[in-house]
DRENZA-724511 format. One record per residue (C-alpha): x, y, z negated. Coordinates in Angstrom, 2 decimals, decimal comma. Each point is the difference from the previous one (the first is absolute). Layout:
N
site xx=X&yy=Y&zz=Z
...
% end
This chain:
474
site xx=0,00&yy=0,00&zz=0,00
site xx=3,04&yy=2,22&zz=0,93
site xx=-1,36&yy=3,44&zz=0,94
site xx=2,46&yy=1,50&zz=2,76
site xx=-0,15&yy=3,35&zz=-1,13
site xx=1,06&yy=2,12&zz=-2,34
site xx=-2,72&yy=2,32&zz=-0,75
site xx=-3,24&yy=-1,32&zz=-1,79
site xx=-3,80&yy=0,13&zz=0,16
site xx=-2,85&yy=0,53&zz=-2,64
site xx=-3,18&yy=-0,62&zz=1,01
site xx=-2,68&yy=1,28&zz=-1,67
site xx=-3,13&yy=-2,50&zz=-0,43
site xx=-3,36&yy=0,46&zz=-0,06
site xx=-3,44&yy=-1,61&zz=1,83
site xx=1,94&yy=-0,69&zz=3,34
site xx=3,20&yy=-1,63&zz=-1,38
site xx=-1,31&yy=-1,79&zz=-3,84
site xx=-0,70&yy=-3,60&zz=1,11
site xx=2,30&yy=-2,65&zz=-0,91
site xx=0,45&yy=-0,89&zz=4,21
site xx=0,23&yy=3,88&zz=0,77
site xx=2,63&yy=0,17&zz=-2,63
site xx=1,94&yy=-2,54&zz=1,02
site xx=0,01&yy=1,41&zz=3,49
site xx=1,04&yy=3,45&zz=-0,57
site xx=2,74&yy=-1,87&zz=-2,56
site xx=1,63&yy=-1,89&zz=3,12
site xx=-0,36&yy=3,01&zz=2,89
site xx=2,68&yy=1,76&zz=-2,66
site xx=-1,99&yy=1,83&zz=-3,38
site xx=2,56&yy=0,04&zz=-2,78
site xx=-2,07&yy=1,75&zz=-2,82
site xx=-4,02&yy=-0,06&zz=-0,39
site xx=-1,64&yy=2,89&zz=-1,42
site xx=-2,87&yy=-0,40&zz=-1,93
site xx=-1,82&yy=3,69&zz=-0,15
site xx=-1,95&yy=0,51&zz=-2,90
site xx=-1,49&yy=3,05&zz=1,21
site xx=-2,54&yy=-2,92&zz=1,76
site xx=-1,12&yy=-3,06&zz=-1,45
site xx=-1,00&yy=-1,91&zz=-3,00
site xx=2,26&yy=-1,42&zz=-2,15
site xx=-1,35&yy=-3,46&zz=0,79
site xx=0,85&yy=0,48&zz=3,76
site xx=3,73&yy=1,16&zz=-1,00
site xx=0,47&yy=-3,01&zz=-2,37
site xx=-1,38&yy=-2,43&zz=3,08
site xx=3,08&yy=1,66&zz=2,38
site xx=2,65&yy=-0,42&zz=-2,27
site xx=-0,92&yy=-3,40&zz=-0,20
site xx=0,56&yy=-0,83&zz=3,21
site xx=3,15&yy=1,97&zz=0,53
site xx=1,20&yy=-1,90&zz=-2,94
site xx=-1,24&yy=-3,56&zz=1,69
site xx=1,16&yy=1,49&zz=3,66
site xx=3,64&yy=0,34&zz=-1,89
site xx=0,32&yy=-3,40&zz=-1,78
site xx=-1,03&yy=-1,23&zz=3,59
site xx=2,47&yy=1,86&zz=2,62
site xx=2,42&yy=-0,12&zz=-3,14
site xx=0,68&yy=3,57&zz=0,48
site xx=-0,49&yy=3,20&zz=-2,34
site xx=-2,32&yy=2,38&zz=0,94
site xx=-0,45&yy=2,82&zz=-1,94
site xx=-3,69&yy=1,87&zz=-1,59
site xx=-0,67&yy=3,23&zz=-0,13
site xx=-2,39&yy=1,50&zz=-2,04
site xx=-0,53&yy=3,57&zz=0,84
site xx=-2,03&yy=2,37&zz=-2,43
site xx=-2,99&yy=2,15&zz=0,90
site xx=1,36&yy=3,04&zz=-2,38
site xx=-2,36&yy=3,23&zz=-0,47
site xx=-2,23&yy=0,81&zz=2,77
site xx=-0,67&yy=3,44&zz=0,07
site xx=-3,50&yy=0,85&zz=1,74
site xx=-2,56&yy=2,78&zz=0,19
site xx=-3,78&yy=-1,04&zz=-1,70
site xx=-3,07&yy=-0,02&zz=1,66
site xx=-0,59&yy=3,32&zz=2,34
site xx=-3,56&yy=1,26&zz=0,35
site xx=-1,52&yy=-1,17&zz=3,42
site xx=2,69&yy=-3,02&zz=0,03
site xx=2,17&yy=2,16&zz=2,11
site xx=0,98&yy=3,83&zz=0,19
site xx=1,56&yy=1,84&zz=2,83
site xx=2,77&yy=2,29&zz=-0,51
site xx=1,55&yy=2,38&zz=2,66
site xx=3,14&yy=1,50&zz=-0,44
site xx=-0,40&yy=3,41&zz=-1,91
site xx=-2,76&yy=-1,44&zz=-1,98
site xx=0,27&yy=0,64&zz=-3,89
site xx=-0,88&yy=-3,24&zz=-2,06
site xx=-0,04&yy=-0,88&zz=-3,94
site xx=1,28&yy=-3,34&zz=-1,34
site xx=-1,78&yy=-1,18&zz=-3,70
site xx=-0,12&yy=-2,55&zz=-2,30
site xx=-2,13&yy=-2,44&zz=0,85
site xx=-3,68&yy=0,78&zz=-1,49
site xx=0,83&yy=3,56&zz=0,04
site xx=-0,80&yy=0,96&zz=3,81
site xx=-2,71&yy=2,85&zz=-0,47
site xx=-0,26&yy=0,33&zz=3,52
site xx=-0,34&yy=-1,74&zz=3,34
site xx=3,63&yy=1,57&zz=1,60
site xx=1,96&yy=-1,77&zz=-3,59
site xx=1,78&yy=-2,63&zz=0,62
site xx=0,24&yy=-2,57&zz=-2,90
site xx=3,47&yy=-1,02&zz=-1,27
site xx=0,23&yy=-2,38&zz=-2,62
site xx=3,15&yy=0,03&zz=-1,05
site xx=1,14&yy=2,61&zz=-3,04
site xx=3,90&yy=-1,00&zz=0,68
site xx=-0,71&yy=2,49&zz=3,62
site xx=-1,47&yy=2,82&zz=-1,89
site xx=2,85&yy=0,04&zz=-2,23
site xx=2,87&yy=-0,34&zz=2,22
site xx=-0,85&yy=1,82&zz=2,64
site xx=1,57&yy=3,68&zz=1,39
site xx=-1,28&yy=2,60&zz=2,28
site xx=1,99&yy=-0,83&zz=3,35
site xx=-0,23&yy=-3,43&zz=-0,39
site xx=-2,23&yy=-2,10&zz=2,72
site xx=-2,75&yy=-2,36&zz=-0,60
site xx=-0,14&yy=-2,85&zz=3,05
site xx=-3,26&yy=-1,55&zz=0,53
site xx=-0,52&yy=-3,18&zz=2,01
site xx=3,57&yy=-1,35&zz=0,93
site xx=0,89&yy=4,10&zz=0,66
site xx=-2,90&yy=0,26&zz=2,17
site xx=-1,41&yy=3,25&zz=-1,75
site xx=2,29&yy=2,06&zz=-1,87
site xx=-0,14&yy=2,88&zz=-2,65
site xx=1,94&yy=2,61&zz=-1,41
site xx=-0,32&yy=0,40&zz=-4,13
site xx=-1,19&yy=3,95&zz=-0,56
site xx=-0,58&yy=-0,39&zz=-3,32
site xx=-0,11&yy=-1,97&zz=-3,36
site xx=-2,25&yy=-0,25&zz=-2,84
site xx=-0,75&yy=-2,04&zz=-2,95
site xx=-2,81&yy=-1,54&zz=1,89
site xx=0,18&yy=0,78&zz=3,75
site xx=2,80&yy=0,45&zz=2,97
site xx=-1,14&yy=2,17&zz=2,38
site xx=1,52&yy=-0,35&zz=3,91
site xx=-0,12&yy=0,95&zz=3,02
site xx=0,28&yy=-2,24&zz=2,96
site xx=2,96&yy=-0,17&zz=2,31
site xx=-1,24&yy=-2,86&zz=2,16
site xx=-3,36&yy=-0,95&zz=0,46
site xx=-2,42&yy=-2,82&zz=0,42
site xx=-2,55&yy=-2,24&zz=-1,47
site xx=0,13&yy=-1,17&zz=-3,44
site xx=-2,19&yy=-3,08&zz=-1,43
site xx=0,00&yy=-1,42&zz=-3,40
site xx=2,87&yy=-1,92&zz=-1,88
site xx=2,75&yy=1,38&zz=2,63
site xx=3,13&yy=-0,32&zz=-1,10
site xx=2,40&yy=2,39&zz=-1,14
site xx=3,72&yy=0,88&zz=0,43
site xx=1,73&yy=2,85&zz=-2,15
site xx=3,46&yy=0,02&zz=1,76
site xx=1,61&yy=3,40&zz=-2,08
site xx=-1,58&yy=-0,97&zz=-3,73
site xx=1,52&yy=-2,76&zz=-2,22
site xx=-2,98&yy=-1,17&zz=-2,12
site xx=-0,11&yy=-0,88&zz=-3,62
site xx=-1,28&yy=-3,65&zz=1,06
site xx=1,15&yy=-3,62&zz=-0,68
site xx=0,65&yy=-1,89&zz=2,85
site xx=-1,01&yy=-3,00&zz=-1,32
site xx=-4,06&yy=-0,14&zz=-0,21
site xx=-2,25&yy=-2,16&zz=-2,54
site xx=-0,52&yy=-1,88&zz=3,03
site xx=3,94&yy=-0,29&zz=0,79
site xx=0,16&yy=-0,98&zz=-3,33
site xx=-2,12&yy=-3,32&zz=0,03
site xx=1,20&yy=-0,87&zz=3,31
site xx=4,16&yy=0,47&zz=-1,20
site xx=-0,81&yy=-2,56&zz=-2,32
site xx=-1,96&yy=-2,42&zz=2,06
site xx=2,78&yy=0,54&zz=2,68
site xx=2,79&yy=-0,82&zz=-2,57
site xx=-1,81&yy=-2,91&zz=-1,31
site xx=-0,59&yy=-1,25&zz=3,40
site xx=3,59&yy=0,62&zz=0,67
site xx=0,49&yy=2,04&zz=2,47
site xx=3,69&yy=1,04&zz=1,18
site xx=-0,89&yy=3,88&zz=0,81
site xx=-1,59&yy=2,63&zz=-1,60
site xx=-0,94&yy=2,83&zz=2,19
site xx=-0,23&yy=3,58&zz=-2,11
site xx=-2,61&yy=2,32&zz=1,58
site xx=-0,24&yy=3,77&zz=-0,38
site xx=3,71&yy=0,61&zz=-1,39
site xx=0,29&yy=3,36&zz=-0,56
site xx=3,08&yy=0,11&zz=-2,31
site xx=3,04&yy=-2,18&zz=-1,81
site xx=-1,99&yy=-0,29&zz=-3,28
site xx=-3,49&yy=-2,29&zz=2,43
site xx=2,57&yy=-2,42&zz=1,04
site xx=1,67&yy=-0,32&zz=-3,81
site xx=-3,62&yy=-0,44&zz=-1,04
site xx=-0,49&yy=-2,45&zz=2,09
site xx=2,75&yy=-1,81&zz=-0,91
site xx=-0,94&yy=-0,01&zz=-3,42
site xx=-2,69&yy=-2,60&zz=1,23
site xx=1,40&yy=-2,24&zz=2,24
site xx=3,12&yy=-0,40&zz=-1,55
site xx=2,33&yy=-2,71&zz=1,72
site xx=-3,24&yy=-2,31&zz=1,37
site xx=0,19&yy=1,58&zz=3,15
site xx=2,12&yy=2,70&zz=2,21
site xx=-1,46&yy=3,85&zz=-0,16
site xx=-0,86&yy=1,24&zz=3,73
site xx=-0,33&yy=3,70&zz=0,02
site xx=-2,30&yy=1,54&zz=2,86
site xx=1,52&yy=3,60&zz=1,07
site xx=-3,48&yy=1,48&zz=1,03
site xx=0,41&yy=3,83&zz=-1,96
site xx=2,22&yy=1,95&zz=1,07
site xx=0,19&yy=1,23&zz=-3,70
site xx=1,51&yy=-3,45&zz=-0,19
site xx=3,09&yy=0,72&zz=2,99
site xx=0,95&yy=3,07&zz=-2,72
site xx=1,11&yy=-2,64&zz=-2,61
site xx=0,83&yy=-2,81&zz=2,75
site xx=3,86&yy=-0,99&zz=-1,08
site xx=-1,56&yy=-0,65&zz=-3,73
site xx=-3,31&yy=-1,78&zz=1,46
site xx=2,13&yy=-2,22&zz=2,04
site xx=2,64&yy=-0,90&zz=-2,92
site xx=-2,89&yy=-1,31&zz=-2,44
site xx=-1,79&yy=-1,61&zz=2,91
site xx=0,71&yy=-3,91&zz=1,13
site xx=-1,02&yy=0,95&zz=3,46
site xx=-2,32&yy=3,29&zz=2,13
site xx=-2,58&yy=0,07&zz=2,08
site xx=0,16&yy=2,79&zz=2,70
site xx=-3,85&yy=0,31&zz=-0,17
site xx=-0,24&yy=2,22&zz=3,10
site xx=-4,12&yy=0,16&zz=-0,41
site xx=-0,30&yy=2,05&zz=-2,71
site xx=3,41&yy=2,07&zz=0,48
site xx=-0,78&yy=0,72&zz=3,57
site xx=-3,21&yy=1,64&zz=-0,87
site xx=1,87&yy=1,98&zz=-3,22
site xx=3,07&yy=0,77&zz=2,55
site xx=0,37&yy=1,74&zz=3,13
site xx=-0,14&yy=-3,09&zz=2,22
site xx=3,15&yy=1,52&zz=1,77
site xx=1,98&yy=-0,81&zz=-3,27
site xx=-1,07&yy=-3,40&zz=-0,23
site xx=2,21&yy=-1,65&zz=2,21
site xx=3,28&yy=1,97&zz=-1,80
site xx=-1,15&yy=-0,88&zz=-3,56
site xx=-0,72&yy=-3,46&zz=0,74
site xx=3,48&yy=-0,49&zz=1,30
site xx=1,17&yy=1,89&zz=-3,22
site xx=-1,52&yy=-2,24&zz=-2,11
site xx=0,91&yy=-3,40&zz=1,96
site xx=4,03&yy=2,02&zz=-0,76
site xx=-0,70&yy=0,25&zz=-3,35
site xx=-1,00&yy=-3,42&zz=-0,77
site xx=2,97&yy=-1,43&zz=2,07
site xx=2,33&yy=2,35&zz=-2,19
site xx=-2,43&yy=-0,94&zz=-3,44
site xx=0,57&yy=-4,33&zz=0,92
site xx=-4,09&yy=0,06&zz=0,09
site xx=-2,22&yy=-1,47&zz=2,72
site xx=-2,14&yy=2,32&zz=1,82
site xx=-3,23&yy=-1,05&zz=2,49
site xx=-1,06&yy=2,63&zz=2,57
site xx=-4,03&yy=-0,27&zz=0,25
site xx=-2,90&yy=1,37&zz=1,08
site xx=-1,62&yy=0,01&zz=3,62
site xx=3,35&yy=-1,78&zz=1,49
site xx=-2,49&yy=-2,21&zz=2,77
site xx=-3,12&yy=1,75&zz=-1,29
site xx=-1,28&yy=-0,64&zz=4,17
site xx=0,48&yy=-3,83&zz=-0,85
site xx=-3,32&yy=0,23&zz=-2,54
site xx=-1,74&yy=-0,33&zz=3,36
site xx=2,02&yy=-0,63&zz=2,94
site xx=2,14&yy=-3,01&zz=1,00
site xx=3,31&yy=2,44&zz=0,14
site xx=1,54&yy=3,30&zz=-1,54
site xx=0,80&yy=3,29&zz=2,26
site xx=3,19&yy=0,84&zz=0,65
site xx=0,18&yy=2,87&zz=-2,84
site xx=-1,10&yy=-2,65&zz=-2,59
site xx=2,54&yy=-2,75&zz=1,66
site xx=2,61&yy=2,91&zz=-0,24
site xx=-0,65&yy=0,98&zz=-3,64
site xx=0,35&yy=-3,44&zz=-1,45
site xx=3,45&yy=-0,15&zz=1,73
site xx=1,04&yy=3,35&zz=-1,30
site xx=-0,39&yy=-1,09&zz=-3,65
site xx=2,11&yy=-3,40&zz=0,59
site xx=2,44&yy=2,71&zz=1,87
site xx=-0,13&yy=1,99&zz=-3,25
site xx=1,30&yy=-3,03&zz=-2,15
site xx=-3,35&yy=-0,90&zz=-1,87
site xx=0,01&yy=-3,08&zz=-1,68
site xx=-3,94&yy=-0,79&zz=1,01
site xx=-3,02&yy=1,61&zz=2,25
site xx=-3,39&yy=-0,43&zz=-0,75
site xx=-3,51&yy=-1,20&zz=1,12
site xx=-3,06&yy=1,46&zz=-1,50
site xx=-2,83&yy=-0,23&zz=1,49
site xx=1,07&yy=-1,44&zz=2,98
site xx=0,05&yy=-3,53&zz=-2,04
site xx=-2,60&yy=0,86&zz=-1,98
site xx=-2,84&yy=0,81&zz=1,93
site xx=1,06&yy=-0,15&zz=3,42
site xx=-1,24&yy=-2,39&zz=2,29
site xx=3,72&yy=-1,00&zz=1,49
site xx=1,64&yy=-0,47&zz=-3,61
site xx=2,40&yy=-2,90&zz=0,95
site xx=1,19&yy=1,97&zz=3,30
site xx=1,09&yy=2,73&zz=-1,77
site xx=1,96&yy=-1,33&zz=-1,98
site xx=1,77&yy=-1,99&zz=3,07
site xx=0,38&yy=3,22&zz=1,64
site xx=1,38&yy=2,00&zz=-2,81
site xx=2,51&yy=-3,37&zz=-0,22
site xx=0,76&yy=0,53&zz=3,53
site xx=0,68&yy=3,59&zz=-0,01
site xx=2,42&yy=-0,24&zz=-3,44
site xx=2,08&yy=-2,85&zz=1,68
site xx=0,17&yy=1,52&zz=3,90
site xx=1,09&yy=3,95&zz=-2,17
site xx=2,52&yy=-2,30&zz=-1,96
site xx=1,90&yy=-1,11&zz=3,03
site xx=-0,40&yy=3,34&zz=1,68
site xx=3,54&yy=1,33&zz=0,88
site xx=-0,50&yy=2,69&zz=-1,90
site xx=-1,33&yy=-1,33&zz=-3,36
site xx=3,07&yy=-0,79&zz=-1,16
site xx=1,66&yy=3,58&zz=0,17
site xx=-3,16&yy=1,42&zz=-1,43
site xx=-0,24&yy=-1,86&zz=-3,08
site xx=3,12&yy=0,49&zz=-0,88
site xx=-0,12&yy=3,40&zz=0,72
site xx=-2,34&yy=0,66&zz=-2,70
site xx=2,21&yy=-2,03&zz=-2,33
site xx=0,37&yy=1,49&zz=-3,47
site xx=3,07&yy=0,07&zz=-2,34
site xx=0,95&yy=-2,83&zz=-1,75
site xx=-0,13&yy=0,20&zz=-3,10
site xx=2,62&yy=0,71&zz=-2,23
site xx=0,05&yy=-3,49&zz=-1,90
site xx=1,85&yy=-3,26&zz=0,02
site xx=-3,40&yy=-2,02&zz=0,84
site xx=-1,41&yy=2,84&zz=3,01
site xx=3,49&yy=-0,41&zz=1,16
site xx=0,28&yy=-4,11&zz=-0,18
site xx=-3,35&yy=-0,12&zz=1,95
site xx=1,26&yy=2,25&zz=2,41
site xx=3,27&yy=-1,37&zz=0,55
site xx=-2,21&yy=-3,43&zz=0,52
site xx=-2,12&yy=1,61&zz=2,65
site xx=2,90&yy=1,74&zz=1,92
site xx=2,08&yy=-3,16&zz=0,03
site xx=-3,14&yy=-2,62&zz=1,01
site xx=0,12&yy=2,67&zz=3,13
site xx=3,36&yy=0,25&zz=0,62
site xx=0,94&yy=-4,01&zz=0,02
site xx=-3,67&yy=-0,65&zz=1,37
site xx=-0,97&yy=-1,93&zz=-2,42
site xx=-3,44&yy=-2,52&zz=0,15
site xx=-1,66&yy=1,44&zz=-2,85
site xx=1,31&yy=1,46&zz=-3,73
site xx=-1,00&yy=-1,85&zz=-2,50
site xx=-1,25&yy=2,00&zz=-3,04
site xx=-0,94&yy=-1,41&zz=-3,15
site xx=-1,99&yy=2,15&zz=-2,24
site xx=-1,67&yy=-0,32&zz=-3,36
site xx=-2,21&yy=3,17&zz=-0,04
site xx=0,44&yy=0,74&zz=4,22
site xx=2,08&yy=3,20&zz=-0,78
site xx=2,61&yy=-2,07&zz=1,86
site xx=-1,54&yy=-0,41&zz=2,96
site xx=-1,32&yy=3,37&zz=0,03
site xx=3,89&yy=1,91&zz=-0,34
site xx=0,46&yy=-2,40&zz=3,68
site xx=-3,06&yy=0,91&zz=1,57
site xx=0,71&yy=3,86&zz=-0,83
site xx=2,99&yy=-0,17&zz=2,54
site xx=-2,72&yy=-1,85&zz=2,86
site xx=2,68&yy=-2,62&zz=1,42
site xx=-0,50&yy=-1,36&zz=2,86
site xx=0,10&yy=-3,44&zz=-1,92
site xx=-2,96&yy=-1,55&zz=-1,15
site xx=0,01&yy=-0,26&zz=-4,02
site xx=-0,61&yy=-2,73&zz=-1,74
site xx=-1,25&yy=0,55&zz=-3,18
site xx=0,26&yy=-2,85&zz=-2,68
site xx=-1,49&yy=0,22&zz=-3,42
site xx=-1,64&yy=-2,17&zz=-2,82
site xx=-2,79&yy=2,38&zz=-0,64
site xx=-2,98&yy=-0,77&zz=1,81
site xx=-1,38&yy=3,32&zz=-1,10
site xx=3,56&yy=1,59&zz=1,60
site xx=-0,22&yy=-2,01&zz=2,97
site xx=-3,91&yy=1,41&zz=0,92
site xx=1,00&yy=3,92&zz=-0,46
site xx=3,09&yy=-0,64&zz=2,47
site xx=-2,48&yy=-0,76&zz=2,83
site xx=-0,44&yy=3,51&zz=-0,05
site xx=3,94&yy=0,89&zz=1,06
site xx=1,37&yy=0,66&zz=2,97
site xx=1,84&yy=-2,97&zz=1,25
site xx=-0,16&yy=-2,07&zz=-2,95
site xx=-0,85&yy=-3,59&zz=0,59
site xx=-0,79&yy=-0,69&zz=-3,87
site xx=0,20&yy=-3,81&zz=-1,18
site xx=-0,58&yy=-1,78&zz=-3,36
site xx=3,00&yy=-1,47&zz=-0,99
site xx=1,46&yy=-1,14&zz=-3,51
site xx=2,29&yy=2,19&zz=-1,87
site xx=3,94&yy=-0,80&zz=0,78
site xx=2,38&yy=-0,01&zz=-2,78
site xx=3,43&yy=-0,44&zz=1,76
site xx=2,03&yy=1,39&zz=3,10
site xx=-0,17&yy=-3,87&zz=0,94
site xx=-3,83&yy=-0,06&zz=0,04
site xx=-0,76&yy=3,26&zz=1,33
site xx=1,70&yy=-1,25&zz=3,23
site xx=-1,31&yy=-3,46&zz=0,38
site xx=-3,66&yy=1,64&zz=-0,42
site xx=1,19&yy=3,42&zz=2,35
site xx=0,38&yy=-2,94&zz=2,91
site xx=-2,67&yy=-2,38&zz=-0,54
site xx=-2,59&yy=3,41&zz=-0,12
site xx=1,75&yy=1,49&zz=2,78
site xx=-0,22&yy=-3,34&zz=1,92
site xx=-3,60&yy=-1,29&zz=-1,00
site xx=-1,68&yy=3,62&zz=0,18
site xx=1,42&yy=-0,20&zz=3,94
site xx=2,50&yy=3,03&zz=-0,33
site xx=3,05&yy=-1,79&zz=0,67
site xx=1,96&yy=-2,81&zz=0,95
site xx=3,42&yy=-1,89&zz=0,05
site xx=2,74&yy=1,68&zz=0,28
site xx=-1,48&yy=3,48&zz=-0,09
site xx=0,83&yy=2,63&zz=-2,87
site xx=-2,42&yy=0,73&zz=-2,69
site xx=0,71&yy=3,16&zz=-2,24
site xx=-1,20&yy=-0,80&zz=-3,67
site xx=-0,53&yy=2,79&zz=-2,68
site xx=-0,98&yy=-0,83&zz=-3,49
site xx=0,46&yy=1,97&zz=-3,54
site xx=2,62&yy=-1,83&zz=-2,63
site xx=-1,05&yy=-1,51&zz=-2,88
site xx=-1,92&yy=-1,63&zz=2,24
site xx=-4,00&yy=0,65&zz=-2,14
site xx=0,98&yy=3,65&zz=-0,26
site xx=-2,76&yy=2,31&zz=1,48
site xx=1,22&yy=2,87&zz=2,39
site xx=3,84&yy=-1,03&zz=-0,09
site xx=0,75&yy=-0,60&zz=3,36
site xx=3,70&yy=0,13&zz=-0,17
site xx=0,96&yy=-3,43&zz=2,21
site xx=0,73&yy=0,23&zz=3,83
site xx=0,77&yy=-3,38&zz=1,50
site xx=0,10&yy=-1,00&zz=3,79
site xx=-0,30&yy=-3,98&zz=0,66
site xx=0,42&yy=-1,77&zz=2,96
site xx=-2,67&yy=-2,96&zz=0,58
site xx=1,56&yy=-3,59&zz=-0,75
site xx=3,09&yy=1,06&zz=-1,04
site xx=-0,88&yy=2,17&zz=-3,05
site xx=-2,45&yy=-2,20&zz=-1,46
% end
């Protein structure tokens, strides 16, 4: 079940894709992480999926990694007199507390968090962005606006605040209950919603603990102000280009996602591009060309994984697109270009005995083209310092942790393998061949480069550089 790629997929699941056969399908045409999105769905129907991801992975004998990705806040108007209300630009309009409209022109916002944190100068989007308006002023009890852009409002619209940080958990009584059903489940991910500063994702934390990695989604753009602290007490981002393209310029979008997918590659932390990548695919058979050409630009960025939403959720060609976005990741990975652009975006190493071991590893398996390195990892931090420098070797990731061994599906390049923990120089290269052999990386007499840490059982050493030759090493 060798994937010949180095970039990964998530696929996101839902009514088109949750059937044990449908699973199983989108598994083989090349999904390395499910996402279970508990914005939809009962908890019964998410507990029913991971059950057959789990059975789909004791049958290929494969990890596959889960995903469960939090609703978080959603910020909506109430219910509008009429059902709808049409605003031109120019018009003068009144947002109140919910049960406090007066009058017909009000608009009802239930949320006291707005009313507090809110400026004059600061814009109110309606509707994805559709309508927009400018704060004038602020009272105890009211905002009064004016619109910028018009159009037709109807009840329960959602609403963006893209210049105001709100005084607002992003962690719901709803993403509450489902954090723990997800954790007792088991899930591998934990996808953070509406993170606005540092202090959401060290809440957060406080919850899940170690039972599964912290995902942070960069949808504010209050959140890019604080990124390099977001992104050191995060496990792995989400570029969540919905909600920030409607809070950003879309003309920025395409610069800060490639900031972000730098940061993370400097940070050692995974990052999945998402949102809209084959959004054509929900109902036709192939992409366009723009959509073809954005998936390729984030594997030319360097991101570890790109994303399906609802093109494997509720689209009716859910195991296509993922075989597309497969075939587009492993035709822009042999590109003769994708090699100078990744590593033109390479960042720093750091300065560290274990950054530069892993390094060193990478830039040797390259330079004596080598089959595969061999990296065995207790907590995946060793794989990770590899797949920072993007060889052009595949990694093989060994580890005793089947916990360890589902999160590193999510890597770029890793190939991620349950293996027993090695306790001597002896050991760690009988095992390096017979993985690198059995997993169909290499063969006799090519060269294998090995990395492990020293103790052997030490977390986050990786201090050990070894290159083996097959059947005369071993």
């Amino acid at each position: 079940m060798r994937r010949h790629r180095h970039a990964k997929i998530v696929a996101t699941v839902g009514p088109a894709s949750a059937s044990p056969e449908r699973l199983k399908a989108l598994f083989l045409a090349g999904v390395d992480t499910f996402r279970l999105n508990f914005s939809h769905g009962l908890h019964q129907d998410h507990a029913r999926v991971h059950a057959a991801i789990r059975d789909l992975e004791r049958e290929t004998g494969r990890p596959i990694g889960i995903l469960q990705d939090l609703q978080g806040p959603k910020i909506r108007i109430g219910t509008v007199a009429g059902g709808k209300l049409d605003l031109a630009a120019g018009d003068r309009v009144r947002f109140v507390p919910e049960g406090r409209e007066g009058n017909a022109r009000a608009i009802p916002l239930p949320h006291p968090e707005i009313f507090a944190s809110v400026a004059p100068g600061q814009d109110l989007l309606i509707d994805d962005g559709r309508v927009r308006v400018r704060v004038t002023g602020v009272q105890d009890d009211a905002l009064d606006a004016e619109v910028v852009t018009g159009g037709v409002i109807s009840d329960r619209k959602g609403v963006n605040l893209p210049g105001t940080v709100l005084a607002l958990s992003p962690l719901t009584e709803k993403d509450r209950a489902d954090l723990a059903f997800g954790l007792e489940l088991g899930v591998d991910w934990v996808a953070l919603s509406f993170v606005q500063t540092p202090s959401d994702v060290i809440e957060a934390r406080g919850l899940i603990g170690g039972r599964a990695g912290l995902m942070t989604k960069i949808e504010k753009p209050s959140a890019l102000e604080h990124i390099e602290d977001i992104v050191r007490l995060s496990d792995a981002v989400m570029v969540a280009r919905g909600d920030l393209g409607v809070e950003l310029p879309p003309e920025d979008v395409p610069g800060r996602q490639k900031e972000l997918v730098r940061a993370c590659r400097r940070a050692v932390k995974p990052v999945i591009v998402a949102t809209q990548m084959l959004d054509s695919m929900v109902s036709a058979p192939s992409p366009t060309r723009a959509e073809a050409s954005d998936v390729a630009t984030a594997v030319y960025d360097g991101a570890d994984a790109v994303m399906l939403s609802a093109e494997s959720a509720v689209g009716q060609y859910p195991v296509e697109a993922v075989a597309m976005m497969d075939r587009i990741i492993r035709r822009t990975e042999t590109h003769r270009l994708y090699r100078s652009l990744v590593a033109a975006s390479e960042p720093e190493v750091e300065d560290s005995p274990p950054h530069a071991v892993a390094a060193a590893a990478a830039g040797l398996a390259d330079a004596i083209q080598a089959a595969a390195i061999v990296a065995f990892t207790l907590s995946g931090t060793t794989a990770a310092r590899i797949a920072r420098k993007r060889p052009n070797v595949p990694i093989l990731a060994a580890t005793p942790d089947p916990g360890v061994s589902r999160r590193l599906s999510l890597y770029w390049g890793a190939h991620s393998v349950l293996s027993e923990d090695i306790a001597s120089y002896e050991a760690m290269a009988a095992k390096a061949s017979e993985l690198a052999q059995s997993e169909g990386f290499a063969q006799s007499p090519e060269l294998v480069v090995v990395v492990a840490g020293i103790p052997f059982g030490t977390p986050g050493t990786t201090n050990n550089l070894r290159v083996i030759e097959l059947g005369r090493d071993t």
